[in-house]
Backbone as CSV, one residue per row, in Angstrom:
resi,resn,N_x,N_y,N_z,CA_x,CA_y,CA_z,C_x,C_y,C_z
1,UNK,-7.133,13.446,34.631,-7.724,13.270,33.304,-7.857,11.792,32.964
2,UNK,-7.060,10.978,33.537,-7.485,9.196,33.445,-6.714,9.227,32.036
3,UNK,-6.178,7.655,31.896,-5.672,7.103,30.786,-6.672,7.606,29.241
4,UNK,-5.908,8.355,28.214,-6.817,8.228,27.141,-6.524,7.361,25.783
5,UNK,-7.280,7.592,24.830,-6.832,6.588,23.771,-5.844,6.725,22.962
6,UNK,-5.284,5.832,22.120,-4.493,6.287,20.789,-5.113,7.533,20.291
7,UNK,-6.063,7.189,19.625,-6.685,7.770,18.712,-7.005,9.149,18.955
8,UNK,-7.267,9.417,20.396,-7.890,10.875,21.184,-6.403,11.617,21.029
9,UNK,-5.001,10.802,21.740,-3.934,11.376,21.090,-3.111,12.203,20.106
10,UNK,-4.184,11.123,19.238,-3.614,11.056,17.774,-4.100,13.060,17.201
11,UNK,-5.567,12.668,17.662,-6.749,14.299,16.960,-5.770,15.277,17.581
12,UNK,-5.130,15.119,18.840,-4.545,16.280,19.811,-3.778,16.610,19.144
13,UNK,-2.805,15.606,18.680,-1.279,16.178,18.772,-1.334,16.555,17.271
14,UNK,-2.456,16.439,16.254,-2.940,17.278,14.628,-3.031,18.406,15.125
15,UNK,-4.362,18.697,16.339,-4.776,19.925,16.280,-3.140,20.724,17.027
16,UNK,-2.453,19.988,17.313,-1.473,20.850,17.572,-0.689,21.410,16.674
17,UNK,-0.269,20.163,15.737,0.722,20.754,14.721,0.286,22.089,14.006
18,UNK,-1.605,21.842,13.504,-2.041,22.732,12.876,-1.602,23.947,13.354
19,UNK,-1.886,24.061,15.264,-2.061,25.336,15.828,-0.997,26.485,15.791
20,UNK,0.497,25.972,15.482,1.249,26.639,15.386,1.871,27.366,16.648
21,UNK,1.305,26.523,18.160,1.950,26.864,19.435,2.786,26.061,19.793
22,UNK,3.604,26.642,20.782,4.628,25.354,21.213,4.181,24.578,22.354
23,UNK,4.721,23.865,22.068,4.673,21.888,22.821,3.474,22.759,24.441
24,UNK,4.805,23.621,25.148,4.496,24.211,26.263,3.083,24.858,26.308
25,UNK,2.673,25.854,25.112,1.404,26.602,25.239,-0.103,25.885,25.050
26,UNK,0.637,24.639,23.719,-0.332,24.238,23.372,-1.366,23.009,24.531
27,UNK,-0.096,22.416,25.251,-0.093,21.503,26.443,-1.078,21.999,27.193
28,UNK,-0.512,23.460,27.618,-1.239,24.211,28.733,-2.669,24.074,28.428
29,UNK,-2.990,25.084,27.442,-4.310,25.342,26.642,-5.167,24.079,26.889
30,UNK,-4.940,22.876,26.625,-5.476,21.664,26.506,-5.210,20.904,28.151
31,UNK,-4.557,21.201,28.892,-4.466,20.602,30.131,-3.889,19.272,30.197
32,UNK,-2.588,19.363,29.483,-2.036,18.052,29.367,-0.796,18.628,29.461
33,UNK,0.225,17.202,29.982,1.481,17.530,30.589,2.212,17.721,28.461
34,UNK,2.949,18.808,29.246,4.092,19.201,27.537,4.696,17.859,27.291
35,UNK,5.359,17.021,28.290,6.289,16.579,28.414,5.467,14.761,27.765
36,UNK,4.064,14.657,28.251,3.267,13.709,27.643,2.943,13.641,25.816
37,UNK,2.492,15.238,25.729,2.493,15.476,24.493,3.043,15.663,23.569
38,UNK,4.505,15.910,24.054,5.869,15.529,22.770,6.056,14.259,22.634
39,UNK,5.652,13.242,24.050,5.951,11.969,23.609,5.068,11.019,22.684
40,UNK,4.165,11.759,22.827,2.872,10.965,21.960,2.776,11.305,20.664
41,UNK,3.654,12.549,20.188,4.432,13.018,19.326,4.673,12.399,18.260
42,UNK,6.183,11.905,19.520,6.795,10.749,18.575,6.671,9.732,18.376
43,UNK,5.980,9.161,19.691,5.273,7.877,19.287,4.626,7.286,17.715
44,UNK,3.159,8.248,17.891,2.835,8.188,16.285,3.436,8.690,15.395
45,UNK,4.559,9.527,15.297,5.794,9.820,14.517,6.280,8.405,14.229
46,UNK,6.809,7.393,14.918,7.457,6.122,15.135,6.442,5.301,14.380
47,UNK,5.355,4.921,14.693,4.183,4.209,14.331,4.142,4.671,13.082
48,UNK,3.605,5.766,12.309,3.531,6.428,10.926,4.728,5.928,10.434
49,UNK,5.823,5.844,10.806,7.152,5.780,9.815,7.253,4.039,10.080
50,UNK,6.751,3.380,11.092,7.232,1.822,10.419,6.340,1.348,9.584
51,UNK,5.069,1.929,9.585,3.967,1.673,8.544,4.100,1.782,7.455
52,UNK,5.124,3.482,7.126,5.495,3.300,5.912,6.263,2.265,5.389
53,UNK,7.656,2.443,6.169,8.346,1.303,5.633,8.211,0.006,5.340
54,UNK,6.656,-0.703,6.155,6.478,-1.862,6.030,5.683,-2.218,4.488
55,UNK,5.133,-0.822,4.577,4.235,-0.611,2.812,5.147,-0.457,1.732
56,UNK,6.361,0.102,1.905,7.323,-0.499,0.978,7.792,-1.087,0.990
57,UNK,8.237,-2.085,1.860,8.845,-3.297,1.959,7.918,-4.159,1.051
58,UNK,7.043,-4.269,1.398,5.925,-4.737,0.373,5.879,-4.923,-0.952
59,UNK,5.833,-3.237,-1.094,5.881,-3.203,-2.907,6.740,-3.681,-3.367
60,UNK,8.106,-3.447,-2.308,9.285,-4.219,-3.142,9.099,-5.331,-3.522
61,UNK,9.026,-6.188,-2.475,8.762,-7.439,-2.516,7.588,-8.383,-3.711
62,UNK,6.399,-7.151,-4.314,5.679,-7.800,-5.058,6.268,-7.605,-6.824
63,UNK,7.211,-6.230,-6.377,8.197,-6.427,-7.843,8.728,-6.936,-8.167
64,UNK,9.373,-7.711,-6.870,10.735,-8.889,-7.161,9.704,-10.047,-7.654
65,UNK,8.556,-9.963,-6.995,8.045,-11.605,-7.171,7.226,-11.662,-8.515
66,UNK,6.798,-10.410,-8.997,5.824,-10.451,-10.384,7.323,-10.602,-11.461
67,UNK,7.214,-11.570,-12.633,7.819,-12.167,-13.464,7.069,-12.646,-14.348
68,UNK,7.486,-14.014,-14.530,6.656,-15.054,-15.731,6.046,-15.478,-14.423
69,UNK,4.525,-15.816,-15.045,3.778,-16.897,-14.467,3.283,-17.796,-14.846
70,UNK,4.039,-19.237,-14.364,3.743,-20.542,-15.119,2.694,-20.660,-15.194
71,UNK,1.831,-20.808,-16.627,0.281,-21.345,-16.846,0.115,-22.547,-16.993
72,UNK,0.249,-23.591,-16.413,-0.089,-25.273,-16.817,-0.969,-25.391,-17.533
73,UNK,-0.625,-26.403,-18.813,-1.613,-26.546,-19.758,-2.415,-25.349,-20.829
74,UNK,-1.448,-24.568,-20.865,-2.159,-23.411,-21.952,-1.696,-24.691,-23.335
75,UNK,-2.253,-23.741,-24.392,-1.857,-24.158,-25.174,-0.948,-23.704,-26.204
76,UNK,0.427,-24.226,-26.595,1.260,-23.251,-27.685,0.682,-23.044,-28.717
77,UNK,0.892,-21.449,-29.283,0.044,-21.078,-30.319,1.697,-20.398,-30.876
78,UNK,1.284,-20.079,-32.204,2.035,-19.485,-33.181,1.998,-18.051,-33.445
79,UNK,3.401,-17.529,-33.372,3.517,-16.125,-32.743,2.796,-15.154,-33.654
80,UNK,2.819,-16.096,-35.553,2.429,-15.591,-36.450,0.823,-15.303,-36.657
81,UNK,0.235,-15.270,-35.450,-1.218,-15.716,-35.328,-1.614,-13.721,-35.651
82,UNK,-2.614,-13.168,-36.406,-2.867,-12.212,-36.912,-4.074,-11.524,-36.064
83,UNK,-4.908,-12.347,-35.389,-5.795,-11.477,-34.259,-5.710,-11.405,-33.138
84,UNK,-4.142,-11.408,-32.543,-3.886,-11.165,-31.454,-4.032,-9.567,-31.026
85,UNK,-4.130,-9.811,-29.538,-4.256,-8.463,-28.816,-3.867,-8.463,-27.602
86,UNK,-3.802,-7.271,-26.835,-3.350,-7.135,-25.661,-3.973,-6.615,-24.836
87,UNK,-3.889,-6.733,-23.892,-5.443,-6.187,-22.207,-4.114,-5.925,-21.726
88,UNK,-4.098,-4.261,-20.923,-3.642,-3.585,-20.040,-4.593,-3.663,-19.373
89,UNK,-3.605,-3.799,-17.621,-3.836,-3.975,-16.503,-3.441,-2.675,-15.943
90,UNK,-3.984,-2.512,-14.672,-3.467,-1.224,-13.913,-2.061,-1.674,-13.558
91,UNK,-1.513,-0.970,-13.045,-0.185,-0.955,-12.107,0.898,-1.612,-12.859
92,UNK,0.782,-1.188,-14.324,1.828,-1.359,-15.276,2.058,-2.564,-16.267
93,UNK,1.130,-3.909,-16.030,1.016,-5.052,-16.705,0.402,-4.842,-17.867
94,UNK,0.905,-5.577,-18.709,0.135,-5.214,-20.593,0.850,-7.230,-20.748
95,UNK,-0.780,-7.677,-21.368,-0.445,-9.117,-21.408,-0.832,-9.239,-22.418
96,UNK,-0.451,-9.768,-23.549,-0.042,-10.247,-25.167,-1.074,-11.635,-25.258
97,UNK,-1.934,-11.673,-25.912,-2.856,-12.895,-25.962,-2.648,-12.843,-27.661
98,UNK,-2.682,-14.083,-27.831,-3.099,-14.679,-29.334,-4.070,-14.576,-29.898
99,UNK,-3.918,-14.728,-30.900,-5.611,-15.372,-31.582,-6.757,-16.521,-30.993
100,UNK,-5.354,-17.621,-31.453,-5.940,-18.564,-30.149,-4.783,-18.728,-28.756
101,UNK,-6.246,-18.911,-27.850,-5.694,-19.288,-26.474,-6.835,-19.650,-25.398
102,UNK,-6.245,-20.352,-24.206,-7.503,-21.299,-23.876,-7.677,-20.633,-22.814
103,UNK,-9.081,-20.175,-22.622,-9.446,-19.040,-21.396,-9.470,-19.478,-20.460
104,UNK,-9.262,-20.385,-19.815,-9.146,-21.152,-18.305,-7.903,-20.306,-18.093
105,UNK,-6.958,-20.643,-18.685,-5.440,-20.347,-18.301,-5.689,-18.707,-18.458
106,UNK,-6.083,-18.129,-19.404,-5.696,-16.534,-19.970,-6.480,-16.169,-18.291
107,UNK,-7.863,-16.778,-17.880,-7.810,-16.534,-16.515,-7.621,-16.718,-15.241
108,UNK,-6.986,-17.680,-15.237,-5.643,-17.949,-14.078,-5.102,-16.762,-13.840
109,UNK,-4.315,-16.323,-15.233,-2.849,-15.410,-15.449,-3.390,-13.901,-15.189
110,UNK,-5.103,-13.792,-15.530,-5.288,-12.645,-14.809,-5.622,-12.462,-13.523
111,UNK,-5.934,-13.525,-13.199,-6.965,-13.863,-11.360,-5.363,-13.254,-10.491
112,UNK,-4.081,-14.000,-10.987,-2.867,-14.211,-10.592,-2.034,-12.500,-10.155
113,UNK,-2.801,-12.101,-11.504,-2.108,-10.577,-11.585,-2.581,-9.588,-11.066
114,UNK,-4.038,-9.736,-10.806,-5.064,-8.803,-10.036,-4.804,-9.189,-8.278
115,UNK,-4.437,-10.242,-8.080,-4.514,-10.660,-6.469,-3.029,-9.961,-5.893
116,UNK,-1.956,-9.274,-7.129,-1.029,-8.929,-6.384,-1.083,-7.556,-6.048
């Protein structure tokens, strides 16, 4: 049958799980060694699970790092300011703007929050 791909692997060892035969029948059926096809198994078993973990390692990592973000040069405004409002962001950010405030910076602080 010659070397095949990840990916040709990958469709096999689905249509296997789907099929509901064992390692042995399903092997047969398809003309591949049992003993190849449990390993390719776990292989992408192995592969799927460090992927995950590396995608949460991630998120963690962008929770620890989202905080305050220094805006250089905004300008201080007064908390007592009466047409302030707030823009919600996806993925849980809600940012408090003044009445006045200087839009260079207000878009820094969003460019900043969208890139994470």
């Amino acid at each position: 049958m010659g070397r095949e791909s990840q990916a040709k692997w990958a469709r096999r060892v689905e249509r296997w799980r789907q099929s509901g035969l064992t390692t042995k029948d399903f092997a047969q059926r398809e003309g591949v060694s049992a003993a190849t096809l449990a390993w390719w198994k776990w292989r992408l078993t192995q592969e799927r699970d460090r992927r995950r973990a590396r995608a949460v390692k991630r998120r963690r990592a962008v929770k620890r790092a989202v905080g305050f973000v220094e805006i250089v040069g905004a300008t201080a405004i007064s908390a007592a300011a009466t047409d302030a409002f707030e823009v919600e962001l996806g993925r849980g950010y809600r940012v408090r703007v003044p009445a006045r405030f200087e839009a260079d910076a207000l878009q820094r602080l969003l460019g900043v929050l969208e890139g994470r």
